[in-house]
Structures are given as C-alpha cells and as structure tokens.
C-alpha positions as CSV (number, residue, x, y, z in Angstrom):
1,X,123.4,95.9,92.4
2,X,120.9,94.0,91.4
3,X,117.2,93.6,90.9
4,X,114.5,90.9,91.4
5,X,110.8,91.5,90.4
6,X,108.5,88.3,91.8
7,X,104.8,88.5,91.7
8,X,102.0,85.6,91.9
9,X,98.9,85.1,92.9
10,X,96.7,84.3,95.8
11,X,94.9,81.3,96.3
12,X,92.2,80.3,98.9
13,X,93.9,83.5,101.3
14,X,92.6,86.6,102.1
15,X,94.7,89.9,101.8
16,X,94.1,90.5,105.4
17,X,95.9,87.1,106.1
18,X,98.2,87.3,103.6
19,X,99.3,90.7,105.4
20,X,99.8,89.0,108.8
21,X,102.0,86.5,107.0
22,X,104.2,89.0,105.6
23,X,104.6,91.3,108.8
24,X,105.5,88.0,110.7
25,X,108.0,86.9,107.8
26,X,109.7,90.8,107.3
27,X,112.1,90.9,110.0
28,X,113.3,87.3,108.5
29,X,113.6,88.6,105.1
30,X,115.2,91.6,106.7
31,X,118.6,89.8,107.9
32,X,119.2,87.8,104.2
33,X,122.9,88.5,103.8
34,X,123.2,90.8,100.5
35,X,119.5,92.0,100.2
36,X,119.9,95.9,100.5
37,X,115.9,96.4,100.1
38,X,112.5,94.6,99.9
39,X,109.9,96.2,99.1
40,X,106.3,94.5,99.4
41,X,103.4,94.6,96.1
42,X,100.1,94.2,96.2
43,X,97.5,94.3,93.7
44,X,94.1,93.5,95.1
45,X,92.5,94.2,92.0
46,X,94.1,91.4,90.1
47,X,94.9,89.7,93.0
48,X,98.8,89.9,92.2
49,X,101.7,90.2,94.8
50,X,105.1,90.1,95.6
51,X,108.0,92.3,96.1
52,X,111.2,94.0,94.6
53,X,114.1,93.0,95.9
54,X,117.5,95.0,95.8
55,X,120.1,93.1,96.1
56,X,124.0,93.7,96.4
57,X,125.0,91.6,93.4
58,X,123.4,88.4,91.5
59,X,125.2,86.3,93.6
60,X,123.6,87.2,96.8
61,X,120.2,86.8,95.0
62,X,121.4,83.2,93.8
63,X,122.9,82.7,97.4
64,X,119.1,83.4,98.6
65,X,117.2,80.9,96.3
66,X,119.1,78.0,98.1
67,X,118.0,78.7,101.5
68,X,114.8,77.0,103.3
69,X,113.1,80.7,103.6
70,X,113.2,81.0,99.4
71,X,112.0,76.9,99.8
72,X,109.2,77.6,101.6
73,X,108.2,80.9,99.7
74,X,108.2,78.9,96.3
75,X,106.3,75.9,97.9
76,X,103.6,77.3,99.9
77,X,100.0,76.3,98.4
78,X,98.5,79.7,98.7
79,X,101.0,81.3,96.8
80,X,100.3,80.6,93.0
81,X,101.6,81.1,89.4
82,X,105.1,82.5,91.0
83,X,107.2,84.6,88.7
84,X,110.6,85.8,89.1
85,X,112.3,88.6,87.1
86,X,116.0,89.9,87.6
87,X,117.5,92.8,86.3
88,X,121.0,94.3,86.0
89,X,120.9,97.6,87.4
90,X,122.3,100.8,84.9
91,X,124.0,102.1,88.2
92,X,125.0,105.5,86.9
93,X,122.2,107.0,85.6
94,X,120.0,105.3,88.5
95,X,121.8,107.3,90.8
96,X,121.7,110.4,88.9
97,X,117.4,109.9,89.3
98,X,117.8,108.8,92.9
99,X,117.0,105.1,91.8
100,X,118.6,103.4,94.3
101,X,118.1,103.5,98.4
102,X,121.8,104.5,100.6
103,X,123.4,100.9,100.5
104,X,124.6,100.6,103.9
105,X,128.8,99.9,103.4
C-alpha cells in the first residue's frame, strides 16, 4: 500500500462550488485503476483542501500522475499552491490499529 497526502488552496472559488466540482469529479476518481480509497479534505478556515489517497502500490500512484484527470487537477487555475506527499505504509501494525480500509482482492 501506499499513501498520498495533497492539499492546496483555493483561489477566486467558493467552497460551495468547489464542492459541486468534486461530487461531479468522484465517480471519475472512483474507477483509477489501483486507488483503493479517496478521501476528500477541507479546511475552510485556512482555506486548505485536498484528499488522501490509498493506493495499492507506488506504482499505481505514479501510473495516476500520467493521466489527463491528474493533468487537469494540477493545472486548473483555481486550485493553488498544490502539494503532494507520499508515504510508505507500516502495513503490520496499521492493521493491528485498523489503519487501513478492506482492500477489495
């Protein structure tokens, strides 16, 4: 497994659009070959969001930042000061704290 941590920041988009744009871009995100899980952050506060993506190994996470979707995430002009973070997962004592969702086979 592994994990991917991206956050950023609005710009010149409200969090009620910005919320229509990701429920019309989930069941996209939801049929990338090798993410197990997304989940969805937001931070109105700070104005920082962005997700947590599980994904089956690095190479499916690679495999996903050559695609047009990960193109047009990264290029969009209301989407700002984009950081990405990945992670190696510790898998045996993540299970052992119920870290990690039922990977579907």
């Amino acid at each position: 497994m592994h994990i991917q941590v991206v956050n950023f920041h609005l710009k010149d988009l409200g969090e009620e659009e910005y919320g229509k744009l990701c429920a019309q871009l989930a069941p996209t995100f939801a049929e990338i070959p090798g993410l197990i899980s997304k989940v969805w952050l937001a931070d109105k506060a700070t104005n920082t969001y962005g997700g947590v993506y599980t994904w089956r190994n690095r190479e499916a996470m690679v495999a996903f930042t050559k695609t047009d979707l990960f193109a047009s995430v990264v290029s969009h002009p209301n989407l700002i000061d984009i950081k990405s973070t990945d992670f190696s997962v510790l898998e045996a004592p993540t299970q052992v704290t119920r870290g990690l969702a039922a990977v579907p086979a």
